[in-house]
Rosetta silent file (secondary structure, phi, psi, omega in degrees, C-alpha in Angstrom):
SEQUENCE: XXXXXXXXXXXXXXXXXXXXXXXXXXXXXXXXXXXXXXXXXXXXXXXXXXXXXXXXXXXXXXXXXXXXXXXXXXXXXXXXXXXXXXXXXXXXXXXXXXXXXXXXXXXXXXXXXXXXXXXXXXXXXXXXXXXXXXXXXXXXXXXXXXX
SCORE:     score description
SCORE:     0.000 S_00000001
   1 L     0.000  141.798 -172.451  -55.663  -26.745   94.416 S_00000001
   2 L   -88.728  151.833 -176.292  -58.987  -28.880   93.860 S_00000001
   3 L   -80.187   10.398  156.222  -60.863  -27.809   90.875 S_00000001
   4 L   -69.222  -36.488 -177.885  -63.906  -27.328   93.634 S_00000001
   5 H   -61.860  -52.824  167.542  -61.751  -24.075   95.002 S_00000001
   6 H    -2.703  -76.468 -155.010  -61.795  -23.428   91.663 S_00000001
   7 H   -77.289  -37.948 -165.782  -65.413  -23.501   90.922 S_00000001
   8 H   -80.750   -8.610  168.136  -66.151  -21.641   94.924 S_00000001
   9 H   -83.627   -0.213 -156.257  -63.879  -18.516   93.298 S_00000001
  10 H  -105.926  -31.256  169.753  -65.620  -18.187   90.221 S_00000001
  11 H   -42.564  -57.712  175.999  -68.907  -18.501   92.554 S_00000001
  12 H   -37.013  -54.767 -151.517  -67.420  -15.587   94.632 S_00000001
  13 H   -63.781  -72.856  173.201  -67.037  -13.687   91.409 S_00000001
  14 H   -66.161   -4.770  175.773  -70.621  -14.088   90.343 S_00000001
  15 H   -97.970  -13.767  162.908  -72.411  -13.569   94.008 S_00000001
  16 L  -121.323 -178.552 -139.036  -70.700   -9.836   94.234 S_00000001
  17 L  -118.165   -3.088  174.474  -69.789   -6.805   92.826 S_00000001
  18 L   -68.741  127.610  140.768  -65.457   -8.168   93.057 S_00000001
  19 L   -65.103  -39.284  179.423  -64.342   -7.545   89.731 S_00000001
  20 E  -151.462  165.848 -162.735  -61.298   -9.329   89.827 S_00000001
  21 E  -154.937  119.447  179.246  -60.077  -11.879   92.211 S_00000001
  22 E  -118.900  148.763 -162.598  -56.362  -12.992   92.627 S_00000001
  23 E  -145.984  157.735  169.294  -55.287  -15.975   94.797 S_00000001
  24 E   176.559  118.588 -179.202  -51.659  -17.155   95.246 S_00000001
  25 E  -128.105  177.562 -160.158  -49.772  -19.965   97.435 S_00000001
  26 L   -43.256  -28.722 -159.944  -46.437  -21.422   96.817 S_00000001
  27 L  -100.032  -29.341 -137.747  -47.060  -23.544   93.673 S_00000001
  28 E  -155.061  147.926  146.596  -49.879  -22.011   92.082 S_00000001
  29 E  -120.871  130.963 -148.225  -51.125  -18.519   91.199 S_00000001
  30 E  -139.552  157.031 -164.620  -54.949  -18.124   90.130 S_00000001
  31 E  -178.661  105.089  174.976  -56.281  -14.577   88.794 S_00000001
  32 E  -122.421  134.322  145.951  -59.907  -14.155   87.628 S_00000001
  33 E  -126.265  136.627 -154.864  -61.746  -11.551   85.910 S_00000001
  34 L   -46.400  153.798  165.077  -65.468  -10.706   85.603 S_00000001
  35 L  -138.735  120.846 -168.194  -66.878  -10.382   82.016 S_00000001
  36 L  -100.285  157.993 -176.629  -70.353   -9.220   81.775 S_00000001
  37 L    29.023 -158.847 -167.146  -72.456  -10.405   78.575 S_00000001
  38 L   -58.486  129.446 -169.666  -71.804  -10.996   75.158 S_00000001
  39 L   -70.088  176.359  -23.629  -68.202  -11.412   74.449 S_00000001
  40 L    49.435  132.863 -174.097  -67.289   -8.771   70.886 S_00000001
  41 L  -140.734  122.497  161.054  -65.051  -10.842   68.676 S_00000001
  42 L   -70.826  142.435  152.310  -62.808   -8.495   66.046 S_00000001
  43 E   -76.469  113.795 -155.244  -62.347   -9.938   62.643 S_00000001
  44 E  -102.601  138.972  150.166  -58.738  -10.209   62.043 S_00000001
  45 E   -61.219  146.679  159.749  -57.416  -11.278   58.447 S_00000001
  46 L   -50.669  118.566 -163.641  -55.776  -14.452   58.394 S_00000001
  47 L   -98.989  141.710  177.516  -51.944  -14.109   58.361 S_00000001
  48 L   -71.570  126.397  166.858  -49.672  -15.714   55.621 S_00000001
  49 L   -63.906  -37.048 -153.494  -47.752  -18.823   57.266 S_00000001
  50 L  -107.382   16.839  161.618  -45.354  -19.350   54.426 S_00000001
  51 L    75.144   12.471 -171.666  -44.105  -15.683   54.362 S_00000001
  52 L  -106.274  143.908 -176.673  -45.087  -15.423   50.731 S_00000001
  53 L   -60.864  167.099 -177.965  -47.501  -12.538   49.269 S_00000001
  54 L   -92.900  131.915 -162.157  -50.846  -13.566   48.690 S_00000001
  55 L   -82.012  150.003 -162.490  -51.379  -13.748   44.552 S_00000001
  56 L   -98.350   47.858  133.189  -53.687  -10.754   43.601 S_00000001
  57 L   -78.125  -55.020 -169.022  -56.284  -12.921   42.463 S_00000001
  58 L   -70.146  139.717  160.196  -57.478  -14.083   45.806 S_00000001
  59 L   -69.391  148.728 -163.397  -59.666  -11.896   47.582 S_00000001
  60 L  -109.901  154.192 -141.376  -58.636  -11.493   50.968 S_00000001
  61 L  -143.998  173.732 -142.661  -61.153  -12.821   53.829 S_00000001
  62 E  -121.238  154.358 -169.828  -61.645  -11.806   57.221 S_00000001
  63 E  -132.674  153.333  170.073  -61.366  -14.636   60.356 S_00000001
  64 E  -115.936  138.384 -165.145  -63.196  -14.766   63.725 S_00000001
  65 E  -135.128  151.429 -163.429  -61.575  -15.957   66.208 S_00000001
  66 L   -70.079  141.363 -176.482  -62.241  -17.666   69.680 S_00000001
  67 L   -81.640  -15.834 -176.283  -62.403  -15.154   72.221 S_00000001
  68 L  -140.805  173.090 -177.335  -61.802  -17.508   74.942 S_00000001
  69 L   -72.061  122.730  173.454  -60.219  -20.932   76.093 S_00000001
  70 E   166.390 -152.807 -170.402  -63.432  -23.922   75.702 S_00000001
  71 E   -98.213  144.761  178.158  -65.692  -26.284   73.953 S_00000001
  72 E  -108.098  143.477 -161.220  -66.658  -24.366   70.702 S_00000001
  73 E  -135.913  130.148  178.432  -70.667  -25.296   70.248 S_00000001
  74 L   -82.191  -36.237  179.141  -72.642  -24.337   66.556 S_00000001
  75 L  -151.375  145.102 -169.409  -76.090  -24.125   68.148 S_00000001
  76 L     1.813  -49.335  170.677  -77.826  -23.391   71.433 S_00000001
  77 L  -154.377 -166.174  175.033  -78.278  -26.816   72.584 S_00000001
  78 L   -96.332    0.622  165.855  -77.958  -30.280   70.614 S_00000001
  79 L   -91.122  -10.726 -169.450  -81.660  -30.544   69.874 S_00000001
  80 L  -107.497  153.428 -175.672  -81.379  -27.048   68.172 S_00000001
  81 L   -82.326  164.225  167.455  -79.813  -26.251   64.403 S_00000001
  82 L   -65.946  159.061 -154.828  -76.603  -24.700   64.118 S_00000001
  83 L   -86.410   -8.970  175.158  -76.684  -21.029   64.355 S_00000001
  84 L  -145.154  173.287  154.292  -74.763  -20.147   61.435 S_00000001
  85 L  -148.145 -170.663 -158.825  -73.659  -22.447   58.556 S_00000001
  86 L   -85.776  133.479 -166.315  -70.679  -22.393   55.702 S_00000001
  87 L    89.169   -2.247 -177.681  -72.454  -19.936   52.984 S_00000001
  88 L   -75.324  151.659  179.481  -74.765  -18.027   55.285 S_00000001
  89 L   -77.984  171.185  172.406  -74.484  -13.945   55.436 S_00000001
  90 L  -157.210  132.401  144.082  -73.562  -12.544   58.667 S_00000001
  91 L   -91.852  153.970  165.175  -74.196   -9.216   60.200 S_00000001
  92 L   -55.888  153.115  176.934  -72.213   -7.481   62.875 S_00000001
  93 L    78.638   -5.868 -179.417  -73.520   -8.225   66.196 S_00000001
  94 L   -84.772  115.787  129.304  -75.009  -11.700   64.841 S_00000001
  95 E   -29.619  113.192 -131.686  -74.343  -14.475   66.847 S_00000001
  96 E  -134.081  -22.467 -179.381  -72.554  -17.240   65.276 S_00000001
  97 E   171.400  174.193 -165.573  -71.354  -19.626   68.026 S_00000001
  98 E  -146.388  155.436  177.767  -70.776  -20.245   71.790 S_00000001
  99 E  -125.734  132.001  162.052  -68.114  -21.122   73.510 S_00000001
 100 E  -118.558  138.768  168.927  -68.303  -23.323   76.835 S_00000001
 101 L  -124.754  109.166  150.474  -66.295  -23.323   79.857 S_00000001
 102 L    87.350   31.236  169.956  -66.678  -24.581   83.113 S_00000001
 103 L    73.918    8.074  171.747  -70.438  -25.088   82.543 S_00000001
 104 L  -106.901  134.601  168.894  -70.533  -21.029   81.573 S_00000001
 105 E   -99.938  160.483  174.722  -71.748  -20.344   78.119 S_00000001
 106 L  -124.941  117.770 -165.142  -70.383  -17.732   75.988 S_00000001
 107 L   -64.414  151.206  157.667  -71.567  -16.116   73.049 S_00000001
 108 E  -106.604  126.548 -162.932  -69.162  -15.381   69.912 S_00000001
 109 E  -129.631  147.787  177.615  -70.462  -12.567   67.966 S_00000001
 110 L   -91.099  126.915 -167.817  -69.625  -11.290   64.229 S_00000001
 111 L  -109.788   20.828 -149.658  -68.147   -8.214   64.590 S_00000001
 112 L  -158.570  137.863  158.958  -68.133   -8.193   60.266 S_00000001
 113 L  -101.507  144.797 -177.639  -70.860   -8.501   57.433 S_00000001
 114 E   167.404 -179.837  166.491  -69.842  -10.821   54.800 S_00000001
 115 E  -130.139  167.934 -158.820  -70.450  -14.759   54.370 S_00000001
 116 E   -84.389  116.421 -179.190  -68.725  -17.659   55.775 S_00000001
 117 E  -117.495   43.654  146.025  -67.049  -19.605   53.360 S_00000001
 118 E  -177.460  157.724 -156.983  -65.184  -22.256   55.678 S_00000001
 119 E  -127.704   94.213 -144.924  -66.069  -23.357   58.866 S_00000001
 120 L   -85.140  -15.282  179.081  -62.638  -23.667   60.664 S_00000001
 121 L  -146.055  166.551 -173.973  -63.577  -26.117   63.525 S_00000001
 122 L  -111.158  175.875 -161.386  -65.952  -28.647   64.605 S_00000001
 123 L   -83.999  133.801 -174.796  -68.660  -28.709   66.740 S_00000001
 124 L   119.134  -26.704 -170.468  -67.876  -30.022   70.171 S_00000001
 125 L   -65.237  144.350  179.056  -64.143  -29.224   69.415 S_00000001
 126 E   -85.705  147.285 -160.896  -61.736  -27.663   72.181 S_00000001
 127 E  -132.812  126.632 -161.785  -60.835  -24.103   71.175 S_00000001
 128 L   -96.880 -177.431  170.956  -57.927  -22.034   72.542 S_00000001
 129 L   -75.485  107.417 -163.598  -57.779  -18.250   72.771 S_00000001
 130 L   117.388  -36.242  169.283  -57.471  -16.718   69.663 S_00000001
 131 L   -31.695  128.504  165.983  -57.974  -19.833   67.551 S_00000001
 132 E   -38.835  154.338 -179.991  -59.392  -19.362   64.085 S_00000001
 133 E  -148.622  -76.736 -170.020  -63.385  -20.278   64.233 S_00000001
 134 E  -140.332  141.026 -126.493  -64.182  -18.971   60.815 S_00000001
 135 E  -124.631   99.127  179.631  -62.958  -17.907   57.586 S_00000001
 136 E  -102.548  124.896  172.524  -65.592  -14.720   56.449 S_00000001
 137 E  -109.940  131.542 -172.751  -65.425  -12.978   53.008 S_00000001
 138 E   -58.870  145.042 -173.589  -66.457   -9.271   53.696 S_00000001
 139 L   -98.166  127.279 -160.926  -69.059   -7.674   51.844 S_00000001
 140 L   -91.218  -37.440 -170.622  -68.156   -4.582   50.269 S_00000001
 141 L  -162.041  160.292 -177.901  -71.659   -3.020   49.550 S_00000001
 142 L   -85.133  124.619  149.313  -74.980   -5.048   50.011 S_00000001
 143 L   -71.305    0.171 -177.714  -76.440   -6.990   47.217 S_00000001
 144 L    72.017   12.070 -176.901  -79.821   -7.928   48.832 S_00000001
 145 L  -125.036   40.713 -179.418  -78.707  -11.437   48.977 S_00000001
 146 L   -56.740  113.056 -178.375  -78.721  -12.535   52.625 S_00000001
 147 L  -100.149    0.000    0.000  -79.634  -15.608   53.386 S_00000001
């Protein structure tokens, strides 16, 4: 399949009210569905790799993750600053980053208040589903000190 069928099913998608759109010939099975607006991205903790407890010192910090397969992008356009950076507050519902695919952009939204202390990928980078984007430590009560 040429990645032009491609492009005329996702067309399809967006010129009508079809929600979902399944296609399927010997080799290849293709199965799209609509997503309206802003994408909601839960804040997940980060899971221990090495199977070891986390020492009760560390606080434990909250991760956003990509919601979808794409280019992960920091700010609007490349003439524009990035939209969040590593020490900035975050509310829920603040945009934070975009993800692009296929010439569609996609918002990522903080679904968490806290601030970003690591910035897990770079801008431009390809980002799978699910992928870590940022390392947030949640704010327990507001201090007035939002940046």
């Amino acid at each position: 399949m040429a990645t032009q069928e491609i492009k005329d099913f996702i067309e399809i998608l967006k010129d009508t009210d079809i929600e979902e759109l399944q296609w399927e010939s010997e080799d290849m099975k293709i199965s799209l569905k609509r997503h309206e607006g802003e994408i909601p991205v839960v804040a997940q903790k980060p899971q221990e790799s090495n199977g070891k407890a986390a020492e009760p010192k560390e606080k434990p910090m909250l991760v956003i993750k990509s919601p979808m397969v794409g280019t992960f992008l920091r700010a609007q356009s490349p003439d524009y600053p990035p939209l969040v950076m590593e020490g900035n507050h975050i509310v829920p519902g603040q945009k934070v980053a975009l993800i692009e695919a296929m010439k569609i952009m996609k918002d990522v939204v903080s679904s968490v208040k806290g601030r970003i202390v690591k910035l897990s990928v770079e801008n431009g980078q390809p980002v799978e589903y699910g992928q870590e984007l940022f390392q947030i430590d949640p704010e327990n009560n507001s201090n007035g000190n939002n940046k």
